[in-house]
MDTraj code that builds the backbone (N, CA, C; nanometers):
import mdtraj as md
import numpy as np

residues = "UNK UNK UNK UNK UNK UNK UNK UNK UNK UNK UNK UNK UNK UNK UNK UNK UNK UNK UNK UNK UNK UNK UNK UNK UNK UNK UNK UNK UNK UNK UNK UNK UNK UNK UNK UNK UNK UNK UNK UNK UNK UNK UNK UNK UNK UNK UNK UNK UNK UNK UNK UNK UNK UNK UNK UNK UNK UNK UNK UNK UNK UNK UNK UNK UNK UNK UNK UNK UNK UNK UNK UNK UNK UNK UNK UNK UNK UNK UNK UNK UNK UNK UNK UNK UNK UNK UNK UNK UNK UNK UNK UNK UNK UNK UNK UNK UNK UNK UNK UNK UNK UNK UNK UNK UNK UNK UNK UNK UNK UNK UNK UNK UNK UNK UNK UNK UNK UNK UNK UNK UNK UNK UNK UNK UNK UNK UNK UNK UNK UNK UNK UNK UNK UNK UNK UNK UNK UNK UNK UNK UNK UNK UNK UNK UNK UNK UNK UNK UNK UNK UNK UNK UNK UNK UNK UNK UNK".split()
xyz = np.array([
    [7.4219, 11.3769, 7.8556],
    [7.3572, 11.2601, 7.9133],
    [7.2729, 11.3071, 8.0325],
    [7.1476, 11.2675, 8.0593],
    [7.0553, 11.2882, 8.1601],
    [7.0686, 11.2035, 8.2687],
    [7.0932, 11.2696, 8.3849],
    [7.1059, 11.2043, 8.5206],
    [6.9604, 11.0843, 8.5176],
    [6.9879, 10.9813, 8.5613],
    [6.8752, 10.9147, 8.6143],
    [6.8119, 10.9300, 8.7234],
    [6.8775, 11.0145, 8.7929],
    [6.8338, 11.0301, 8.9176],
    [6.7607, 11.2003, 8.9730],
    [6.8290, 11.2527, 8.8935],
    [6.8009, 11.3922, 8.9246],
    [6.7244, 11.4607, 8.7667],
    [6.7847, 11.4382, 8.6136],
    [6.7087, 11.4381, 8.5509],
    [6.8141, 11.5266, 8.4490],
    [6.8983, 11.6459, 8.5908],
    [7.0229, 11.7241, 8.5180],
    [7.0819, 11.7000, 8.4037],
    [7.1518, 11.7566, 8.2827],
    [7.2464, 11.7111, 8.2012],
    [7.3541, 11.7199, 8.2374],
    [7.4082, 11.8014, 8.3399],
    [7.5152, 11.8214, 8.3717],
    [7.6392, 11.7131, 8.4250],
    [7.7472, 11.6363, 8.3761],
    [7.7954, 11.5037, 8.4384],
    [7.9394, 11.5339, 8.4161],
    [8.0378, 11.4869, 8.4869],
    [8.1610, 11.4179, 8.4142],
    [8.1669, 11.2912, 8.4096],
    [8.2879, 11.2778, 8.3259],
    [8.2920, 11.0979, 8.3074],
    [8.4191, 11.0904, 8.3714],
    [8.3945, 10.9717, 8.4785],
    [8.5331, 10.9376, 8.5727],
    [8.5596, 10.8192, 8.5893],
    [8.4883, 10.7596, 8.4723],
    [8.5918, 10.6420, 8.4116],
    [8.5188, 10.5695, 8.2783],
    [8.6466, 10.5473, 8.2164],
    [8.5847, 10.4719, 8.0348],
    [8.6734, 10.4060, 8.0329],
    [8.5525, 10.2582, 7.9828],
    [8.6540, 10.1527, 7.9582],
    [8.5942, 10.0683, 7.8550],
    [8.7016, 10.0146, 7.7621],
    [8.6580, 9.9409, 7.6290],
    [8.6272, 9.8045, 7.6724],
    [8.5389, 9.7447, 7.5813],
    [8.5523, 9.5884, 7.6152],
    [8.6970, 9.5281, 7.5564],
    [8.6500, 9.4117, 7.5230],
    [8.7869, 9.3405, 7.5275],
    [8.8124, 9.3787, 7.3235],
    [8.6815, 9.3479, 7.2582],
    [8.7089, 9.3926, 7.1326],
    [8.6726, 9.4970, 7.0626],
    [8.6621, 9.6479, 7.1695],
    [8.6548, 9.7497, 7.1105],
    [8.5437, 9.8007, 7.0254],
    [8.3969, 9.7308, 7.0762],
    [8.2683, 9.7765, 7.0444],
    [8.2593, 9.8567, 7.1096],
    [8.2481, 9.8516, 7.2395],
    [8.1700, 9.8959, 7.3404],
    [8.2192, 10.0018, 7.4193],
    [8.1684, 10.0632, 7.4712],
    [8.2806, 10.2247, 7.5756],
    [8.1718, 10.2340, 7.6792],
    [8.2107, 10.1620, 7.8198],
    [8.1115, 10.1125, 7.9186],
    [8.2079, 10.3093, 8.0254],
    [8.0899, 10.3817, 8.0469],
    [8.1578, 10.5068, 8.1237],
    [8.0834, 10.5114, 8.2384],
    [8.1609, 10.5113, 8.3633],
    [8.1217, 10.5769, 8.4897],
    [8.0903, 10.7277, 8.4741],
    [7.9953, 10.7665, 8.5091],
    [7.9540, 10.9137, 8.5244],
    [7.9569, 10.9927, 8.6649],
    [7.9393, 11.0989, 8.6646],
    [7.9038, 11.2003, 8.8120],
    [7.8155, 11.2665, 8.7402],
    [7.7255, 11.3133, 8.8166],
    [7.6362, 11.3933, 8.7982],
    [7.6481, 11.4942, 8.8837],
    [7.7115, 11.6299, 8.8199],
    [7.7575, 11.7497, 8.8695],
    [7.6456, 11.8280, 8.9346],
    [7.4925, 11.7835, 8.9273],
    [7.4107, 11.8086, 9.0515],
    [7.3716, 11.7928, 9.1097],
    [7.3632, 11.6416, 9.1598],
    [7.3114, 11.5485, 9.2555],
    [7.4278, 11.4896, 9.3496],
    [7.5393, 11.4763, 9.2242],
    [7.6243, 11.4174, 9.2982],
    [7.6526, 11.2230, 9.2571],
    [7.5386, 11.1713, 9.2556],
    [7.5243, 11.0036, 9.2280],
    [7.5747, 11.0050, 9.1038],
    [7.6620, 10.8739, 9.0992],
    [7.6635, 10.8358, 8.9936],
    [7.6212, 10.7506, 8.9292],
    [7.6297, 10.7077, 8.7571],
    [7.5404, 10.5937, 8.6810],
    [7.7018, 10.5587, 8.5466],
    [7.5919, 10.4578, 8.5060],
    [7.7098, 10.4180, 8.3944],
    [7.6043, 10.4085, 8.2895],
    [7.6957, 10.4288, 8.2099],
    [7.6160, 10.4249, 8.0471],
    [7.7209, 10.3585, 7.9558],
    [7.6166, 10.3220, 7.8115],
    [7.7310, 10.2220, 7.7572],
    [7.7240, 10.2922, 7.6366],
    [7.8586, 10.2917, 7.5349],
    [7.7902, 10.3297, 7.3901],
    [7.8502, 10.2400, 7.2706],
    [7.7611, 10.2157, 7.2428],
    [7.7641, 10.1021, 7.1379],
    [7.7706, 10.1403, 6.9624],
    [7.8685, 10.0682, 6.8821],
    [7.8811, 10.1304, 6.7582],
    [7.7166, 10.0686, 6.6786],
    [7.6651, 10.1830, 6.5692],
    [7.5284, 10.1651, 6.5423],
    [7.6066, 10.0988, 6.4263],
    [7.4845, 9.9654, 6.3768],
    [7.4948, 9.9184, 6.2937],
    [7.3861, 9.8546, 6.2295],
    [7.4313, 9.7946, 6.0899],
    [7.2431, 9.7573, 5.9944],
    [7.1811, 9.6937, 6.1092],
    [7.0359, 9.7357, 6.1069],
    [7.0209, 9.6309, 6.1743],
    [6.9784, 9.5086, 6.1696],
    [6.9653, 9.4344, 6.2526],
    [6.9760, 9.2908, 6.2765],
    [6.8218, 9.2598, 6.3104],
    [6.7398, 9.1685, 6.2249],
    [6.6283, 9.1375, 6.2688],
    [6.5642, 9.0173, 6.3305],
    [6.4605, 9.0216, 6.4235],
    [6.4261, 8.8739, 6.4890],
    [6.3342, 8.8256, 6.4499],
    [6.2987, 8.6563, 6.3807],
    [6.1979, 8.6242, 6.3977],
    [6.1286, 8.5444, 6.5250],
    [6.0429, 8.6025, 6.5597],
    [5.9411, 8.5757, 6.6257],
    [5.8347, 8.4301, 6.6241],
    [5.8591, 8.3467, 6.7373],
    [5.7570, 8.1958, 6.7229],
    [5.6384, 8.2132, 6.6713],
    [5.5747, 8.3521, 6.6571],
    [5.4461, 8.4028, 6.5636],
    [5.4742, 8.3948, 6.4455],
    [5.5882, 8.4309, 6.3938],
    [5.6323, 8.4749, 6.2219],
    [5.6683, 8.6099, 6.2760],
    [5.6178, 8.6949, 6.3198],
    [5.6175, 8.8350, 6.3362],
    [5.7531, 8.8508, 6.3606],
    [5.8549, 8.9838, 6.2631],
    [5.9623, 9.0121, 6.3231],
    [5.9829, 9.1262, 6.3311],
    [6.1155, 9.1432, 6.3958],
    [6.1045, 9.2897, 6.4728],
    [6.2466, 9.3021, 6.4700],
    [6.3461, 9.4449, 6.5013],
    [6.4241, 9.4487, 6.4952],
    [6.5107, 9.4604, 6.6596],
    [6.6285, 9.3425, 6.6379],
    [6.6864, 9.2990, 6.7361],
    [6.7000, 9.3911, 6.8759],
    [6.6563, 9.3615, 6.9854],
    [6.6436, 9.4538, 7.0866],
    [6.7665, 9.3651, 7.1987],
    [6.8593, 9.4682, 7.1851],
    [6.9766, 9.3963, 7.3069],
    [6.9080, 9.3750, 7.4687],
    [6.8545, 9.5431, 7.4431],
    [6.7580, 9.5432, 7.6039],
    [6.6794, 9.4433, 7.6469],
    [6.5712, 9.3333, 7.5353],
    [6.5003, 9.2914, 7.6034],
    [6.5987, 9.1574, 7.6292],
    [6.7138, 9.1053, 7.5662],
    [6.8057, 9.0065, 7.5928],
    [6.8561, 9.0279, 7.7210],
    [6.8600, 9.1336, 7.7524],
    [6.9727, 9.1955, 7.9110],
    [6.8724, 9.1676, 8.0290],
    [6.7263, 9.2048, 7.9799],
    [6.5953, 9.1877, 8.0675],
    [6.5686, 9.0595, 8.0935],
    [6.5975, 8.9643, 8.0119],
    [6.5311, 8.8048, 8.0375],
    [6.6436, 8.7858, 8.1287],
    [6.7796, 8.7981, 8.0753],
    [6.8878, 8.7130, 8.1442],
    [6.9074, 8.7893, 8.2930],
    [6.8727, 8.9526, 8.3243],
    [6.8485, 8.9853, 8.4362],
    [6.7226, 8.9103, 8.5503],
    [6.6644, 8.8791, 8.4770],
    [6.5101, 8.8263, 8.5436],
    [6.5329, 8.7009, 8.6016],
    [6.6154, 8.6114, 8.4973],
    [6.7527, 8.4877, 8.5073],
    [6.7683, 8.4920, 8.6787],
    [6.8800, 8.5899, 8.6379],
    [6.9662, 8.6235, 8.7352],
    [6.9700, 8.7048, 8.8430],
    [6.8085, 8.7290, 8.8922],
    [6.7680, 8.7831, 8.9893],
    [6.8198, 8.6910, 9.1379],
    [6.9017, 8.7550, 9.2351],
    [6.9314, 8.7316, 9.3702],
    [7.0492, 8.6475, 9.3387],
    [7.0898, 8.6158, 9.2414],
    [7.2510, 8.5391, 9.2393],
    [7.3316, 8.6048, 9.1940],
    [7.4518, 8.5327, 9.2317],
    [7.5673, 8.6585, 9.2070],
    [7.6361, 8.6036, 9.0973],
    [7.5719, 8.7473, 8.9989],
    [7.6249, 8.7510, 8.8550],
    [7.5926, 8.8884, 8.8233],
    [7.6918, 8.9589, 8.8015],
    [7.7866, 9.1032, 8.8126],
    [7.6635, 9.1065, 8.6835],
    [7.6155, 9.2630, 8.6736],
    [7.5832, 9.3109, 8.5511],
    [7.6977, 9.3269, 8.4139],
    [7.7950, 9.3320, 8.4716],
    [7.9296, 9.3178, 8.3437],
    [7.9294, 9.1741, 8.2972],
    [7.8972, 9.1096, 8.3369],
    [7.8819, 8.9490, 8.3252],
    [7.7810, 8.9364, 8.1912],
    [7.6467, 9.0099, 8.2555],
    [7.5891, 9.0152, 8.1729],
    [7.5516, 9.0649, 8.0547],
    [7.6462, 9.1772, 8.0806],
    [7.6738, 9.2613, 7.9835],
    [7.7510, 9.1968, 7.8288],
    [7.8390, 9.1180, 7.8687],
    [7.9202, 9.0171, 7.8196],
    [7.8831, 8.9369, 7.7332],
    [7.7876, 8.8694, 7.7818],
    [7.7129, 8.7470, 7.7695],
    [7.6266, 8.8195, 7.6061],
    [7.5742, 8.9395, 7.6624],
    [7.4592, 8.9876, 7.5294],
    [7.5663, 9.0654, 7.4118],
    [7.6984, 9.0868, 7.4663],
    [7.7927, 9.1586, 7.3565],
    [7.8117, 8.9999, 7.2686],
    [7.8654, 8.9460, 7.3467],
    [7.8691, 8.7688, 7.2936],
    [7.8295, 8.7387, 7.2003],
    [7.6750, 8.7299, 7.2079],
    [7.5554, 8.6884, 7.1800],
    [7.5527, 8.8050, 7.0381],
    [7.5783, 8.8991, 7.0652],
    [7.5067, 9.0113, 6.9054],
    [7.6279, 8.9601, 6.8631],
    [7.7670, 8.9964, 6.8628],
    [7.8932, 8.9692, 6.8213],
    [7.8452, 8.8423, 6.6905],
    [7.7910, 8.7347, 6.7666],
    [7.8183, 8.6116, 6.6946],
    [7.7080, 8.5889, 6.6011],
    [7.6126, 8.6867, 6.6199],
    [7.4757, 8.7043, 6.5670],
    [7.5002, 8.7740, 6.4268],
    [7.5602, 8.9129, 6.4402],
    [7.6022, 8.9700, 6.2926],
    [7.7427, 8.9131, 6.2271],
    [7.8366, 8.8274, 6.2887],
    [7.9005, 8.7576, 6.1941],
    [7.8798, 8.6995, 6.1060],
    [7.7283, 8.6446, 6.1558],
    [7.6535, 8.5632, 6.0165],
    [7.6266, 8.6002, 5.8844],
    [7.5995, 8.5607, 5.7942],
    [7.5777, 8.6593, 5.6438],
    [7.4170, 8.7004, 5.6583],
    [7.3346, 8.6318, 5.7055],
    [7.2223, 8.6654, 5.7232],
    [7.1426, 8.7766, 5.8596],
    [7.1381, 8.8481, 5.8063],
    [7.0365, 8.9727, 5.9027],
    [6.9300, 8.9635, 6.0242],
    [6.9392, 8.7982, 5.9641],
    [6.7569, 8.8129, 6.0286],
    [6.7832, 8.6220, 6.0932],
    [6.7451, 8.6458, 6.2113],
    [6.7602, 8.5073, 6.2935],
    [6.6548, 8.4903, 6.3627],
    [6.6100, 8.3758, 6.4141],
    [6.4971, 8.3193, 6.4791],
    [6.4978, 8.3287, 6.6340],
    [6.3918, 8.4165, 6.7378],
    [6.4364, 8.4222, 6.8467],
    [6.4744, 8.2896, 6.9343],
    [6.4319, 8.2178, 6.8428],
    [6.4952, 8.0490, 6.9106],
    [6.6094, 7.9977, 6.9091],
    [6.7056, 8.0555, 6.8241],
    [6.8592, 8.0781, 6.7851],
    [6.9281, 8.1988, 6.9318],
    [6.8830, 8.2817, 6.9453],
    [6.8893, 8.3315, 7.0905],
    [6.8768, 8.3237, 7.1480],
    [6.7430, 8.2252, 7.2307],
    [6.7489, 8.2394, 7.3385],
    [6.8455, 8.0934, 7.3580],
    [6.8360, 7.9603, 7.2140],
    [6.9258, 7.8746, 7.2641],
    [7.0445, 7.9799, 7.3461],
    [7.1014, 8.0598, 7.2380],
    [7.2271, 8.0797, 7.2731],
    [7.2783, 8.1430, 7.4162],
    [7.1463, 8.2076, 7.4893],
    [7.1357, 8.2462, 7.5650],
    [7.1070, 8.1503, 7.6844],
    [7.1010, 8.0340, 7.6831],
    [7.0820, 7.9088, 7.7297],
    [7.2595, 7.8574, 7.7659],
    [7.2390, 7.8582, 7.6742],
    [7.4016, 7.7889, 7.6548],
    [7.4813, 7.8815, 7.7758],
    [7.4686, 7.9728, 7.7882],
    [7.5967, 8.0718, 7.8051],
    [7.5215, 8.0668, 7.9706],
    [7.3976, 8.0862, 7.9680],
    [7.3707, 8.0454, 8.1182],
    [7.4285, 7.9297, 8.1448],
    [7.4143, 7.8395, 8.1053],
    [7.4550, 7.7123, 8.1623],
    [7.5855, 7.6929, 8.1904],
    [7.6761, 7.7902, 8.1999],
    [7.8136, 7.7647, 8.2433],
    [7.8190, 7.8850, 8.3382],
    [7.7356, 8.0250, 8.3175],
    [7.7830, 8.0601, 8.4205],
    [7.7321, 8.0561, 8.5217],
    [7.5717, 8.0196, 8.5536],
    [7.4831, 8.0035, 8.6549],
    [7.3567, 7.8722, 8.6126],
    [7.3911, 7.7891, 8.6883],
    [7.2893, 7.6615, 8.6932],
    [7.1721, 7.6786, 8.6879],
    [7.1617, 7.7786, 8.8532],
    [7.0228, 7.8330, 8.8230],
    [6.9323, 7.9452, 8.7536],
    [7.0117, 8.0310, 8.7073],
    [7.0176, 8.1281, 8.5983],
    [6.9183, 8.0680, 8.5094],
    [7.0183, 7.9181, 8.4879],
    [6.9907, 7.8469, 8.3672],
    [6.8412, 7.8191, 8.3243],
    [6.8066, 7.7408, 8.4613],
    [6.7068, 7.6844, 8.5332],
    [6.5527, 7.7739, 8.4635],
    [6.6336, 7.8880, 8.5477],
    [6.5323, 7.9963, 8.5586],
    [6.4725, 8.0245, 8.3711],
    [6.6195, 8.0591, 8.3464],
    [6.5722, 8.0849, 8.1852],
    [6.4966, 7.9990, 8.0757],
    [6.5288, 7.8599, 8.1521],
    [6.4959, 7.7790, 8.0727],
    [6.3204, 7.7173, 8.0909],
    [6.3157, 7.7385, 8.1619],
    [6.1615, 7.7477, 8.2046],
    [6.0847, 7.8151, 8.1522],
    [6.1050, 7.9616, 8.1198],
    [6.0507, 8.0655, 8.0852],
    [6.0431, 8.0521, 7.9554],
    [6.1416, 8.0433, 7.9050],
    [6.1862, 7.9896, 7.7434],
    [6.1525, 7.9137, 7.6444],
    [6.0937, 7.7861, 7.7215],
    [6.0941, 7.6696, 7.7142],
    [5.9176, 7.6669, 7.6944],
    [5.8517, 7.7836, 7.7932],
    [5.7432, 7.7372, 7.8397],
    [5.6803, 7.6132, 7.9074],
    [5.7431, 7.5351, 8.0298],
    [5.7340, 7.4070, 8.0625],
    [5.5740, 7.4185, 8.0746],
    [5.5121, 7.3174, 8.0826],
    [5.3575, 7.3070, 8.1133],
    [5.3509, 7.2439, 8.2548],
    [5.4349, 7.1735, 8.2644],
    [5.4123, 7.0551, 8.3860],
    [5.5355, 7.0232, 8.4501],
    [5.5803, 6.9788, 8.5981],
    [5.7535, 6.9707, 8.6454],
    [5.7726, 6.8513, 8.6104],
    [5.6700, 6.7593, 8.5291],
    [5.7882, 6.6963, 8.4363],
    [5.8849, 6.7148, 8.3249],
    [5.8307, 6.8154, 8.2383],
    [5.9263, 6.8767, 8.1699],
    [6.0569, 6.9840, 8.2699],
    [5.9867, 7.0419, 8.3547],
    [6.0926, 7.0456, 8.4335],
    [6.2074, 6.9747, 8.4619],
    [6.1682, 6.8550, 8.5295],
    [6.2443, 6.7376, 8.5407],
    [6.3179, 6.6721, 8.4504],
    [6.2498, 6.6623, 8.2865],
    [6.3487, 6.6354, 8.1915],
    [6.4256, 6.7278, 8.1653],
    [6.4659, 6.8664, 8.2099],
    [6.5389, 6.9646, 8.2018],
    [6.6451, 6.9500, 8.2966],
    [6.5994, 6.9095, 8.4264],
    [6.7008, 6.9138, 8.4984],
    [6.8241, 6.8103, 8.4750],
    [6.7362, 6.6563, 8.4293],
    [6.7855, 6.5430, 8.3861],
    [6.8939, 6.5421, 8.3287],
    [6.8264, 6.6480, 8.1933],
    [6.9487, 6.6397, 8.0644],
    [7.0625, 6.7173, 8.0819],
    [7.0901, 6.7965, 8.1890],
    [7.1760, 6.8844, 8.2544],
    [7.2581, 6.8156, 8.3627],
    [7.2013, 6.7767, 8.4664],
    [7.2811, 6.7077, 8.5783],
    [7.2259, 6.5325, 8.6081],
    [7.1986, 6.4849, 8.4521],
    [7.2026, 6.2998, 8.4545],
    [7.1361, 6.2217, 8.5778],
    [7.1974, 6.1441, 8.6071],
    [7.0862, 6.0599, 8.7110],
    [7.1216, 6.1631, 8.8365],
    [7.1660, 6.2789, 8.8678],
    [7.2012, 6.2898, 9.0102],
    [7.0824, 6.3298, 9.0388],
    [6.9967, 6.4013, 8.9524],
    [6.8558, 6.4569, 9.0130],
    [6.7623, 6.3712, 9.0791],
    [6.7370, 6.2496, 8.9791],
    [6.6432, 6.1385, 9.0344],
    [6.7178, 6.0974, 9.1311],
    [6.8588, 6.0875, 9.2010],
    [6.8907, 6.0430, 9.3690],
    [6.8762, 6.1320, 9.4418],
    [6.8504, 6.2616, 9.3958],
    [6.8919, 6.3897, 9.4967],
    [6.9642, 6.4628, 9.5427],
    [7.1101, 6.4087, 9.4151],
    [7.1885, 6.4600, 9.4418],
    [7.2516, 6.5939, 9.3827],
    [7.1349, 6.6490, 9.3519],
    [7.1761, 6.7700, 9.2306],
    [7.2456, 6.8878, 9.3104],
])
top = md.Topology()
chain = top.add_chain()
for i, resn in enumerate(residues, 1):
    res = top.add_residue(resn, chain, resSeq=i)
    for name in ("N", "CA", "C"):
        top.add_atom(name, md.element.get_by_symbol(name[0]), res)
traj = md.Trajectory(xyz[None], top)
């Protein structure tokens, strides 16, 4: 494994830990020439899983750019990268249970909606905007609506 920081291969691993259902092997590293450490994850390879795209265009399922939206989400609030980590194991988990290969990125990012919405409001907020493409803060506003009911129109959100 290549240091991120220094570039070295040289590392030990000084700590591995499974998720809860034994996909995943999330490892603390050292980097035996810099010194810093990083974590890396390794994930079992499997068929893969394809997305369709609001173009038609599809492509094959990218966990990274799922980890990237919901990071972008979850910029300045406190929600642990293991959180999020979680959230996108979740999310593929329930994705290849299906019999079908190939899902609509609108089936994700709902789902990715959903799962914000319990653990960060504004996460939610954030994602859902982006997602959503609002045009105007009235669609905003019907977003906030259908989430927290009349408290928005008193102010009490």
């Amino acid at each position: 494994m290549r240091c991120p920081y220094c570039g070295d291969v040289s590392d030990k691993v000084v700590d591995s830990r499974e998720n809860d259902d034994g996909t995943v092997i999330r490892r603390r590293r050292e980097c035996l020439s810099c010194g810093k450490r990083f974590t890396t994850y390794e994930h079992v390879e499997l068929a893969p899983l394809f997305v369709t795209k609001r173009d038609g265009r599809r492509e094959a399922f990218d966990r990274n750019k799922v980890i990237g939206g919901i990071i972008k989400a979850c910029e300045k609030r406190p929600v642990s990268i293991e959180k999020i980590e979680r959230i996108v194991e979740d999310i593929e988990k329930a994705l290849r249970s299906k019999a079908d290969m190939e899902v609509s990125s609108k089936d994700i990012g709902e789902m990715v909606m959903d799962k914000l919405a319990i653990l960060d409001e504004v996460a939610y907020v954030r994602f859902a905007s982006v997602y959503r493409q609002f045009k105007d803060v009235r669609q905003f506003m019907r977003e906030l609506e259908g989430m927290f009911g009349d408290d928005v129109r008193k102010g009490k959100g």
